[in-house]
N, C-alpha and C positions, 0 to 999 in steps of 0.2 A: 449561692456560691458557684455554683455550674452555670449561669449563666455570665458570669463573671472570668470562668476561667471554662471553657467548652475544651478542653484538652482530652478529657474522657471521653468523649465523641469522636474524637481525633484518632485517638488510639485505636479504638473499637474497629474503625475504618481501614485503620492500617493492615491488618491480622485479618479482615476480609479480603482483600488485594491478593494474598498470597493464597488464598484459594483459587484452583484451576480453571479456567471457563470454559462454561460446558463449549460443545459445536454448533454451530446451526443445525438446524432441520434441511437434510440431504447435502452433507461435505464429507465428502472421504479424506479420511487421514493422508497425509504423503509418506511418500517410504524414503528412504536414505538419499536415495540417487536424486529424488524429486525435491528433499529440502536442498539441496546443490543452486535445485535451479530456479526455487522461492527465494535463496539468499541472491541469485544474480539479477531480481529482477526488483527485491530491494536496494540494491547497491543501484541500478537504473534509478529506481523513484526517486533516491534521497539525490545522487548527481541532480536530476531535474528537479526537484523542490529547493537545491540551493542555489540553485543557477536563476529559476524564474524569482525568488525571494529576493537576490541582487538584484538582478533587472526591472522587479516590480513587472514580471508581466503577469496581469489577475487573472487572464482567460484563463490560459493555460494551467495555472496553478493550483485555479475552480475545480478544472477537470480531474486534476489530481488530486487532490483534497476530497474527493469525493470515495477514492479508494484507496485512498493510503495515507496512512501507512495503515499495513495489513491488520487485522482483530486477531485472526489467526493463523493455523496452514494448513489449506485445502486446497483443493484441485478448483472447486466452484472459485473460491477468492482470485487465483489465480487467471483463470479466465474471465473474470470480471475486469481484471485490474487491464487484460490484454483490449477487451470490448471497446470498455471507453479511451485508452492509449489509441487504438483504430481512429475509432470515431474524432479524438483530437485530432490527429492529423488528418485527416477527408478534410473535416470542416473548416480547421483554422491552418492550414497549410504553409498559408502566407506570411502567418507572425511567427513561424516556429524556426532557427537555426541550423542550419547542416551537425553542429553536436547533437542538436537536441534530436533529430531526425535520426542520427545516427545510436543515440542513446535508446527511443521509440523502440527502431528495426532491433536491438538487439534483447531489449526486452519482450517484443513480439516474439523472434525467434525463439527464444528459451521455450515461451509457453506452449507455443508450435510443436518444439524438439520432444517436448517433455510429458505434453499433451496431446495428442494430434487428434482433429477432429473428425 
């Protein structure tokens, strides 16, 4: 009968979900001021994940799919997510938008403001 109805498996799954997950190995917690500036730079990624999703552009969207959307909130994630936004625009400069450029610099900045290195 459980293989007929796998719903107790289901459940089981579900009631594991809502366990916390742990951090990586070396991420420090953010403090108040800095979840401010995790949420401005999610509100960047999702503007640019709907934007390249309309337009179907895959370079771009590669690059972000690779860090976002965030796992968790750390100062490490964060600067990860600023590295390769970098790196997108260096290398693919050409395919990217003045929003999208503008969307980029603003999420650099945050990381900058909030992290300086």
């Amino acid at each position: 009968m459980s293989e007929i109805y796998p719903f107790k498996r289901a459940t089981r799954f579900l009631r594991e979900v809502d366990r916390p997950m742990p951090q990586p190995a070396g991420t420090e917690p953010l403090a108040h001021d800095e979840a401010a500036v995790l949420s401005e730079i999610e509100d960047c990624c999702a503007a640019l994940f709907d934007h390249w999703c309309e337009t179907r552009h895959v370079v771009p969207l590669a690059y972000l799919m690779h860090v976002w959307p965030l796992p968790g909130t750390s100062v490490h994630l964060a600067r990860r997510v600023a590295i390769v936004l970098r790196e997108l625009q260096r290398l693919h400069t050409e395919s990217l938008g003045p929003r999208e450029h503008q969307l980029i610099r603003r999420a650099l900045g945050a990381v900058e403001r909030a992290f300086p290195s």
